[in-house]
C-alpha positions as CSV (number, residue, x, y, z in Angstrom):
1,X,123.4,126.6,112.1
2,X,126.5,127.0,110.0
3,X,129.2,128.9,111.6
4,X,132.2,130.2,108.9
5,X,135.4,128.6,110.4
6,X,138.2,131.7,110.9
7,X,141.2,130.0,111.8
8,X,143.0,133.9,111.6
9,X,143.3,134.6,115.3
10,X,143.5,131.2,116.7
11,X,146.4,129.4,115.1
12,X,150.3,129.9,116.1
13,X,153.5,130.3,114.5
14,X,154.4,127.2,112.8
15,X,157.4,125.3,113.4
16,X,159.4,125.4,110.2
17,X,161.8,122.6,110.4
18,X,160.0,120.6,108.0
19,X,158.0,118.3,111.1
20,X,154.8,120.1,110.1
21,X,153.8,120.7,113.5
22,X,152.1,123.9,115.1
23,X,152.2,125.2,118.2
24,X,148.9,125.3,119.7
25,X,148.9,127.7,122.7
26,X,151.0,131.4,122.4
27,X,153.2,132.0,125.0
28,X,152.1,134.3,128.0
29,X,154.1,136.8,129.4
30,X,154.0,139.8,131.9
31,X,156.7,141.6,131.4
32,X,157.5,143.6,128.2
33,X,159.8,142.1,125.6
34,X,162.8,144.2,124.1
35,X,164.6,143.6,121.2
36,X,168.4,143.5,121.0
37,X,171.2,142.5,118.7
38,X,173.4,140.0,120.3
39,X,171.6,136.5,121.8
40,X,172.5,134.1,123.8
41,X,172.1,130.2,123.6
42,X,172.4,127.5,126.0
43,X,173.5,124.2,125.7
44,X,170.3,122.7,128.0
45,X,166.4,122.6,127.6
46,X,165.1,125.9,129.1
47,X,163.8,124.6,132.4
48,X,160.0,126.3,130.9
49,X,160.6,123.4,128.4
50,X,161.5,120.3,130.9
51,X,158.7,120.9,133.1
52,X,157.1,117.4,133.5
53,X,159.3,115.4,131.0
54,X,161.3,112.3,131.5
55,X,164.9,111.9,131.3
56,X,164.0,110.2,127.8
57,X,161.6,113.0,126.5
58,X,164.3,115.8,127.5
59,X,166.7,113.8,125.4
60,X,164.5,113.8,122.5
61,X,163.1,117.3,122.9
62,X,166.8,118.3,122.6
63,X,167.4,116.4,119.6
64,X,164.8,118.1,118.0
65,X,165.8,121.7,119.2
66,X,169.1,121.4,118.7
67,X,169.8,117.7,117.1
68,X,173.2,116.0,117.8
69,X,174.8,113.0,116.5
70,X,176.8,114.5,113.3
71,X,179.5,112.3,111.8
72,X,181.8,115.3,113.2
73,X,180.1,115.1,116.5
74,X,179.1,118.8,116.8
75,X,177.7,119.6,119.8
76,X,174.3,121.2,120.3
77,X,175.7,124.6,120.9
78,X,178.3,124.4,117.8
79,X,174.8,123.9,115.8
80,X,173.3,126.7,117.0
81,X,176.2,129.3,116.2
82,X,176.5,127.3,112.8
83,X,173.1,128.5,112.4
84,X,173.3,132.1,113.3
85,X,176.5,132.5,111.5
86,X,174.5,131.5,108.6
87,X,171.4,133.7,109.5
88,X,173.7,136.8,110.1
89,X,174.9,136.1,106.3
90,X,171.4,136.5,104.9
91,X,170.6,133.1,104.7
92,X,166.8,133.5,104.8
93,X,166.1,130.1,106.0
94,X,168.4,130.4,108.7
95,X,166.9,133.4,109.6
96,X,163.5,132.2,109.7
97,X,164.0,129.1,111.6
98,X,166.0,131.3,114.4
99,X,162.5,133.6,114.8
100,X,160.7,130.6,115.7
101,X,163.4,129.1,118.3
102,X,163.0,133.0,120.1
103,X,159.7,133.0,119.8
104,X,158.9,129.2,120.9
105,X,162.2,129.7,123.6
106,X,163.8,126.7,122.1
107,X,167.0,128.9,122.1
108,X,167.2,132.1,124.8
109,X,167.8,135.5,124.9
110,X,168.6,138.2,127.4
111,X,166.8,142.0,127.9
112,X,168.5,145.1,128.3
113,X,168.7,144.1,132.0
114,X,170.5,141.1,131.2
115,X,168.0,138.8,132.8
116,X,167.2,135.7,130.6
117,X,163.8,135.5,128.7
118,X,161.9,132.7,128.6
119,X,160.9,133.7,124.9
120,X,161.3,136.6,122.5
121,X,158.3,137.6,120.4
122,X,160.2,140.9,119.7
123,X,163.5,139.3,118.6
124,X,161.5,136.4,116.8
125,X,159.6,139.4,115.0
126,X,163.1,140.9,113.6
127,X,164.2,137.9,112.8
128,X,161.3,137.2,110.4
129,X,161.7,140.9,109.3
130,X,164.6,139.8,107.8
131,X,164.0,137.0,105.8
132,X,160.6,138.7,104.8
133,X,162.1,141.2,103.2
134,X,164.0,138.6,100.9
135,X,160.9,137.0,100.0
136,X,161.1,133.9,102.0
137,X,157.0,132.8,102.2
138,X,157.2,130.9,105.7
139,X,158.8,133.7,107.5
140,X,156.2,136.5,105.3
141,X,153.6,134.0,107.1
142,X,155.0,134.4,110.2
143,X,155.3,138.0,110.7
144,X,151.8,138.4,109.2
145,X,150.8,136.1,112.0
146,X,152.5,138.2,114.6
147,X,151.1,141.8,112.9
148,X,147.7,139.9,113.3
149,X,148.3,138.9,116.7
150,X,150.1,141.9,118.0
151,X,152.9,139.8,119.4
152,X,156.8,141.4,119.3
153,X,155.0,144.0,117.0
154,X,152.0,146.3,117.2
155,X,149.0,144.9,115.6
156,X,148.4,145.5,111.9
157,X,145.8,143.7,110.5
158,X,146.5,145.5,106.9
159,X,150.6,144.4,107.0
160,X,148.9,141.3,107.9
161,X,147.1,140.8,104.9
162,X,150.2,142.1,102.8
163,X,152.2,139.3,104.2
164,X,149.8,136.5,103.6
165,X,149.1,137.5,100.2
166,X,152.8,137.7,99.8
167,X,153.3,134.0,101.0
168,X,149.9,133.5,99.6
169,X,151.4,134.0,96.0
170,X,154.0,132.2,96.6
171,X,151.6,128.7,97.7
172,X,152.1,129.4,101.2
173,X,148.9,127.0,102.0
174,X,148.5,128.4,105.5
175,X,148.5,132.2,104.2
176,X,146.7,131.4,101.6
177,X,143.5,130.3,104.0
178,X,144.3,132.9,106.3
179,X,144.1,135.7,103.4
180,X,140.9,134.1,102.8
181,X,139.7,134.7,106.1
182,X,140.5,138.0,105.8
183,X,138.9,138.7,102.7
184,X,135.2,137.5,104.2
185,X,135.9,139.2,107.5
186,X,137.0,142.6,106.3
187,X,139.9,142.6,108.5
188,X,142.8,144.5,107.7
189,X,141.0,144.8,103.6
190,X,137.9,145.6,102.2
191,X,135.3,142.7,102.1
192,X,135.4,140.6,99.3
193,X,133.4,137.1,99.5
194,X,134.6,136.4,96.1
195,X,138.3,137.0,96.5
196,X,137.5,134.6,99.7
197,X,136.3,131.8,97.7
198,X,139.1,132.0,95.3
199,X,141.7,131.8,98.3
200,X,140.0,129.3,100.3
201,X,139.8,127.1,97.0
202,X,143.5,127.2,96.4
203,X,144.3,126.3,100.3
204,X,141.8,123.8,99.9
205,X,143.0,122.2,96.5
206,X,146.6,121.6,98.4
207,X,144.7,119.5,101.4
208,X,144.2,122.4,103.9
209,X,141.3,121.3,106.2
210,X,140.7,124.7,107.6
211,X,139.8,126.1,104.0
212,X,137.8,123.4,102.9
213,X,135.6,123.7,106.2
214,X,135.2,127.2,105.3
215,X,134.4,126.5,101.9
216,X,131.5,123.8,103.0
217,X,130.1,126.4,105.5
218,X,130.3,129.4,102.4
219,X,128.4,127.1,100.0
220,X,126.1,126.1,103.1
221,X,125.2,129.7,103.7
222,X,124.8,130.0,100.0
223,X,127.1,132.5,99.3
């Protein structure tokens, strides 16, 4: 039996630094996020993230959070204000790739109580408000992620499927299969094998193995 592959619910935020990477399990969390305006960062691995690691892989985890080594020697903190300087000025990049250190912990915030969080779905979310709003595709992909997920934002499958067919339009190759999904589930829109088809096609024509596996069990089903 054929089973139509939905990779909607199941996949995370992806890490937009270029490495192409996902994160493969959400965080958990018990206690209730809250979004505020100022952050804080540190100039050392969250001890969430060092768990387990060598000396060697903390160094090289670090690199990648917060990479070092400039020909002006700017230290990993330095970096990180460079970046939020440039995120408060509307830099939409900037912006987006601060949502994923809060939401992956990679850099730290506080709550109202002033007690350090170990990440920030909420504070992620605004951050990807932000640079949605300017039309930047990976953070429109991200927020729709979170709508779907109901993570730092209530769950809204239909501002979902706005912001993948906003990043979707823009060859956003993981909103486009995820529109797709949504278009042959219902969720969030009305039902529309068709409209699925023609999404999972154009994920598929840029290499995404999701699509073309939903594609294959479509055609399979003889839809």
């Amino acid at each position: 039996m054929n089973v139509l592959v939905v990779p909607l619910i199941t996949i995370s935020l992806l890490i937009l630094s270029g490495c192409g990477e996902e994160i493969e399990d959400k965080p958990e969390t018990s206690e209730p996020m809250v979004f505020i305006d100022e952050m804080t960062s540190m100039n050392e691995l969250p001890a969430i993230l060092g768990e387990g690691l060598t000396p060697e892989e903390r160094e090289e985890m670090m690199n990648q959070i917060l990479p070092t080594g400039s020909d002006d020697d700017v230290t990993p903190g330095e970096k990180f204000q460079e970046l939020l300087e440039q995120a408060k000025a509307g830099d939409a990049k900037a912006q987006t790739e601060l949502g994923v250190m809060y939401y992956t912990g990679e850099a730290v915030s506080k709550n109202a109580a002033g007690q350090v969080l170990d990440h920030d779905p909420g504070l992620a979310a605004g951050w990807f408000y932000r640079a949605a709003e300017q039309g930047y595709a990976d953070a429109q992909f991200n927020l729709g992620l979170m709508y779907a997920n109901g993570e730092g934002v209530d769950t809204d499958m239909a501002k979902a499927v706005e912001l993948f067919h906003q990043a979707a339009e823009q060859d956003n190759v993981d909103a486009q299969n995820n529109l797709a999904a949504m278009y042959y589930t219902g969720e969030g829109i009305a039902r529309d094998v068709d409209k699925a088809i023609e999404w999972f096609e154009k994920a598929a024509g840029q290499g995404n193995a999701d699509a073309t596996a939903n594609l294959e069990a479509i055609r399979a089903a003889g839809q």
